[in-house]
C-alpha positions as CSV (number, residue, x, y, z in Angstrom):
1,X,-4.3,-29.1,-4.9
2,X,-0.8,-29.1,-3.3
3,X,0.9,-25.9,-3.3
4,X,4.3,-25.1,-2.3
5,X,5.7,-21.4,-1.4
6,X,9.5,-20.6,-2.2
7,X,11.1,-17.6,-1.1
8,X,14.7,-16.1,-0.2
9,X,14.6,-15.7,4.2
10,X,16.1,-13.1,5.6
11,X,19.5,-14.1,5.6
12,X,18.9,-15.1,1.9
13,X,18.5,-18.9,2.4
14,X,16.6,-20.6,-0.3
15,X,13.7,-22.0,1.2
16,X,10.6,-24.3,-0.1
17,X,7.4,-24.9,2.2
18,X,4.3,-26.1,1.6
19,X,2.4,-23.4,2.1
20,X,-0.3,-24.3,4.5
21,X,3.1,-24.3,6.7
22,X,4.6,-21.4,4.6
23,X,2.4,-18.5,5.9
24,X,3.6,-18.6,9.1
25,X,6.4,-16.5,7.7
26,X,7.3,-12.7,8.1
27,X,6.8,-12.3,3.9
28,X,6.8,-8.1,4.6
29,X,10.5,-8.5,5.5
30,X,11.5,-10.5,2.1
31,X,13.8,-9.5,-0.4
32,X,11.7,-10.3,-3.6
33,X,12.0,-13.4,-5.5
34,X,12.8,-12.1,-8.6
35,X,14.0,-8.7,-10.1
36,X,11.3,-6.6,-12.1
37,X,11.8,-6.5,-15.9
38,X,13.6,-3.2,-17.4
39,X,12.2,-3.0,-21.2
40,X,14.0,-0.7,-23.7
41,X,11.5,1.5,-24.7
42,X,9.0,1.5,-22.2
43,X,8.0,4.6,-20.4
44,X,8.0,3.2,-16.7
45,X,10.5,1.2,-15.3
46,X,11.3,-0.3,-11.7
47,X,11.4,2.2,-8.9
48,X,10.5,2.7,-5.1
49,X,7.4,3.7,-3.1
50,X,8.7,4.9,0.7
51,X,6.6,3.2,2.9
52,X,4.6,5.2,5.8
53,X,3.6,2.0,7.2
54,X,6.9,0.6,7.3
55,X,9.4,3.2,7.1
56,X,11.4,1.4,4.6
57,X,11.3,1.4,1.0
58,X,9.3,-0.9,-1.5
59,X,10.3,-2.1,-5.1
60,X,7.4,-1.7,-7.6
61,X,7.5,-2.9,-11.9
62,X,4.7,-0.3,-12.9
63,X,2.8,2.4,-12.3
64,X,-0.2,0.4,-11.6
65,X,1.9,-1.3,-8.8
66,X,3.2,2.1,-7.6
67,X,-0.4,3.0,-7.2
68,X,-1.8,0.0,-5.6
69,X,1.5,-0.1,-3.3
70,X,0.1,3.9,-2.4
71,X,-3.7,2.8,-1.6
72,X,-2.4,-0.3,0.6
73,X,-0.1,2.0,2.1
74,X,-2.7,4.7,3.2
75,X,-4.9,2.0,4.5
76,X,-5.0,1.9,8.4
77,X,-5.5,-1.9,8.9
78,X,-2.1,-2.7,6.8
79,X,0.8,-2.8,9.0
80,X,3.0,-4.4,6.4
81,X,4.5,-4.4,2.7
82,X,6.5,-6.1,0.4
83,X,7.1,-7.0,-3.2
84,X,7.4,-10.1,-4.8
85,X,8.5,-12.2,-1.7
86,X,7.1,-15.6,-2.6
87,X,6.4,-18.0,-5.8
88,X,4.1,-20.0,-5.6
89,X,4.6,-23.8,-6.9
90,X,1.6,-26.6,-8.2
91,X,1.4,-29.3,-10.3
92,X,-1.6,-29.1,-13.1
93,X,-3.7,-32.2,-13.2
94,X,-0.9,-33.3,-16.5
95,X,1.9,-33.3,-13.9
96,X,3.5,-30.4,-15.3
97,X,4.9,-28.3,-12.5
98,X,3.4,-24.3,-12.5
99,X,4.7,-21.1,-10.6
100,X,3.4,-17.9,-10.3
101,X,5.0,-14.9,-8.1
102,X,2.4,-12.3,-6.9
103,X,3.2,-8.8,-6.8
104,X,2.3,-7.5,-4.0
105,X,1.7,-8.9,-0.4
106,X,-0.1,-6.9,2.6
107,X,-0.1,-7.8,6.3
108,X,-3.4,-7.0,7.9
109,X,-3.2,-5.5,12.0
110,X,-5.6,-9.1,12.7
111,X,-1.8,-11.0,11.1
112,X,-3.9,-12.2,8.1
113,X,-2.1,-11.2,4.2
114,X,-3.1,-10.1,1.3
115,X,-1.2,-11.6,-1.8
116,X,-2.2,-9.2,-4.7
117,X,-1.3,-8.6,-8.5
118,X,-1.5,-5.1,-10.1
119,X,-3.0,-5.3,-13.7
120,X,-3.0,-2.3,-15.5
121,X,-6.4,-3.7,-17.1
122,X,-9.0,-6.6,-16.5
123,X,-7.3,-9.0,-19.1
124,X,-3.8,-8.4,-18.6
125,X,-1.9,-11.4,-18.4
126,X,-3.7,-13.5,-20.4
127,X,-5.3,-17.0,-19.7
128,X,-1.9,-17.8,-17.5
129,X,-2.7,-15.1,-15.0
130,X,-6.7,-16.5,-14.8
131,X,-5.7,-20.0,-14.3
132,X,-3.0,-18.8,-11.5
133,X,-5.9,-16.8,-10.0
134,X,-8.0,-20.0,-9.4
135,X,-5.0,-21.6,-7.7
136,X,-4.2,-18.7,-5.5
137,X,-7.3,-17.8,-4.5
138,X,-8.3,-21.4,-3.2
139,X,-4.9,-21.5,-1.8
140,X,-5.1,-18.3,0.4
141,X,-8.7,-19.0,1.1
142,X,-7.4,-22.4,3.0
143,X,-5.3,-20.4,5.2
144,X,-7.6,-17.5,6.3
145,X,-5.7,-15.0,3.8
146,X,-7.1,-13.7,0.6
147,X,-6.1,-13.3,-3.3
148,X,-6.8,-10.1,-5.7
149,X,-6.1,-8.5,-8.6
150,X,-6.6,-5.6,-7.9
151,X,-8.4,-2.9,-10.1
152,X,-7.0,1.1,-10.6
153,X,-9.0,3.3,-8.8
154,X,-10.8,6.0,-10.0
155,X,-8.7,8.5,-11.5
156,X,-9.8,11.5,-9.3
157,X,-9.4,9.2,-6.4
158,X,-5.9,8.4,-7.5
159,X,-4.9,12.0,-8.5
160,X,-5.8,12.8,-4.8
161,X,-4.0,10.1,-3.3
162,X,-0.7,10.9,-5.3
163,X,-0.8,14.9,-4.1
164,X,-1.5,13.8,-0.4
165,X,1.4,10.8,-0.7
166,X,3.5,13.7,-1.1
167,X,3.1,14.7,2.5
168,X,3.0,11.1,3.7
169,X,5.9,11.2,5.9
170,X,5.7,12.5,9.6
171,X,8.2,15.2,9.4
172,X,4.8,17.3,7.7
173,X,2.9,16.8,10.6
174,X,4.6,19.8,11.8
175,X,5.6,21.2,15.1
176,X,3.8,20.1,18.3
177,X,0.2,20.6,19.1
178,X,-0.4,21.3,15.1
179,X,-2.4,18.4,14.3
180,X,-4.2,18.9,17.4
181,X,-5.2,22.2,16.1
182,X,-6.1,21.0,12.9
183,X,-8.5,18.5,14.4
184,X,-10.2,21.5,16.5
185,X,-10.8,23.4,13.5
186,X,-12.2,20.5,11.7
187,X,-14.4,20.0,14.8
188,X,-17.2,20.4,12.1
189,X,-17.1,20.4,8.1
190,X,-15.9,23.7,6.5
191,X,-14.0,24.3,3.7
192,X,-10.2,23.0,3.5
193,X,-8.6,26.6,3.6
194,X,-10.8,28.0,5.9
195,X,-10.0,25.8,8.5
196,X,-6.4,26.3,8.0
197,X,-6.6,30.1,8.1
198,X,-7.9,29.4,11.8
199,X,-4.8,28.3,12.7
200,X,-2.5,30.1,11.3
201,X,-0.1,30.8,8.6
202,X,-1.0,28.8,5.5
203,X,2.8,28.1,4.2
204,X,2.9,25.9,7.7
205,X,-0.3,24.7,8.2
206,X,-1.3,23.6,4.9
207,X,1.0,21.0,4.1
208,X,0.3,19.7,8.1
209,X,-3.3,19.4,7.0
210,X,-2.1,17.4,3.8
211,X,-0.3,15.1,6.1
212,X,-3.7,15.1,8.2
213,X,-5.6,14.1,4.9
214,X,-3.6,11.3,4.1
215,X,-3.2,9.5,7.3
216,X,-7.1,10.0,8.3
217,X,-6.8,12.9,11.0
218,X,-9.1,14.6,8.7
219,X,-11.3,13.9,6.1
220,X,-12.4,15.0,2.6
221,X,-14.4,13.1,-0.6
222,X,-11.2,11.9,-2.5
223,X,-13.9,11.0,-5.2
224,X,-14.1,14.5,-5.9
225,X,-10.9,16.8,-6.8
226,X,-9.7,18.1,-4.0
227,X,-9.1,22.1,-3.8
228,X,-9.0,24.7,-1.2
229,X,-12.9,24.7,-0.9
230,X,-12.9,20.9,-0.6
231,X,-15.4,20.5,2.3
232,X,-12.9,19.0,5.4
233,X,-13.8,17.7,8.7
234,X,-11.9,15.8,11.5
235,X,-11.8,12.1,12.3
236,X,-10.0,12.2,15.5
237,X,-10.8,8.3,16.3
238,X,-8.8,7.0,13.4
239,X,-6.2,10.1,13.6
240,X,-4.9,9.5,16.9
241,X,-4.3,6.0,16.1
242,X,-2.7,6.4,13.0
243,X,-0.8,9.1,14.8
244,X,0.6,6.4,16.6
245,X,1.7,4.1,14.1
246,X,3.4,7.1,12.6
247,X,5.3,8.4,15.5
248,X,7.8,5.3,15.5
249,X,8.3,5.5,11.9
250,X,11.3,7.7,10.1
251,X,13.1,7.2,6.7
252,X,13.2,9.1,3.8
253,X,10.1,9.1,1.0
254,X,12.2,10.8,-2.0
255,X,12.6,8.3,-3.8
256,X,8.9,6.9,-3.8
């Protein structure tokens, strides 16, 4: 089946590809496509998730997006995010002419993507969102990328994410030789604020070790709720180079 990608480039020139030549493109530095709904009534409307992979700001419909958008973004093979930056074009086998515009898209460090939707359940968007899937799915599967809806995780695992988002950005990693510190005292498993009581005052070092947990210096069960006897060790191989990444990056999460 012949699928062709639209999008908006970067100087906001309307563009149509087939998309065997279409994923050559930067899609984590779109604009998106189109604008998410705002419903009267409903609870949650659009907003923005600050990027620590990217440093910039990414527009999400729901909270099932916001939360996908947090797990992709605390994942150390993604380098890049977007929202919405391609529709997706194909003819059914009537000749009518389809489109379907995935949520989310994810660049992967080996510069394969991710093209993703964010159901708040299983059957959420009906038989229009299954037949879409087929099409995607074979289409991303030609080019070495890959299609998912993606399922909510756990709700533990989520509640832990969101408190350690909060101290996602690199200004918590705190002053120099902290997370070094950190890692020493983590050297082997003991609980979360004993190791912090090792190196020092609490009001400073904790939220460094929050940073710590959420960019994979250090490590704790997110399947479990996390507390101040949550058993915590270091993982100074994946630390140091998500340390990296985060060095270069700057911005401002409020708003996310």
């Amino acid at each position: 089946m012949d699928v062709e990608a639209a999008f908006a480039t970067a100087a906001g020139q309307a563009t149509q590809l087939p998309w065997d030549r279409a994923t050559s493109v930067r899609f984590e530095d779109l604009a998106p496509v189109s604008a998410f709904p705002v419903v009267p009534g409903r609870r949650w409307g659009p907003g923005w998730w600050w990027s620590a992979t990217t440093g910039r700001h990414v527009v999400h419909g729901s909270a099932a997006m916001r939360t996908q958008l947090m797990v992709l973004d605390r994942d150390p093979d993604v380098t890049g995010l977007s929202a919405r930056p391609v529709r997706l074009l194909w003819c059914d086998p009537d000749g009518r002419v389809r489109s379907w515009v995935p949520q989310l898209f994810a660049r992967y460090a080996d510069g394969t993507g991710l093209l993703a939707d964010c159901p708040s359940s299983p059957t959420a968007g009906g038989d229009r969102a299954q037949r879409a899937r087929m099409v995607l799915e074979a289409a991303c599967v030609r080019v070495g990328w890959s299609y998912r809806r993606l399922e909510p995780p756990p709700a533990v695992v989520a509640a832990n994410l969101r408190w350690l988002a909060g101290y996602r950005h690199p200004r918590y990693q705190g002053p120099p030789g902290l997370q070094a510190a950190l890692a020493e005292a983590f050297a082997a498993p003991r609980p979360l604020a004993d190791g912090v009581a090792v190196v020092g005052d609490s009001l400073q070092v904790l939220p460094a070790a929050y940073h710590a947990l959420w960019c994979g210096h250090l490590t704790t069960p997110l399947d479990e709720p996390l507390h101040e006897r949550a058993l915590t060790w270091s993982d100074a191989e994946r630390g140091e180079g998500v340390e990296r990444r985060l060095s270069n990056v700057g911005g401002d999460p409020e708003r996310g």
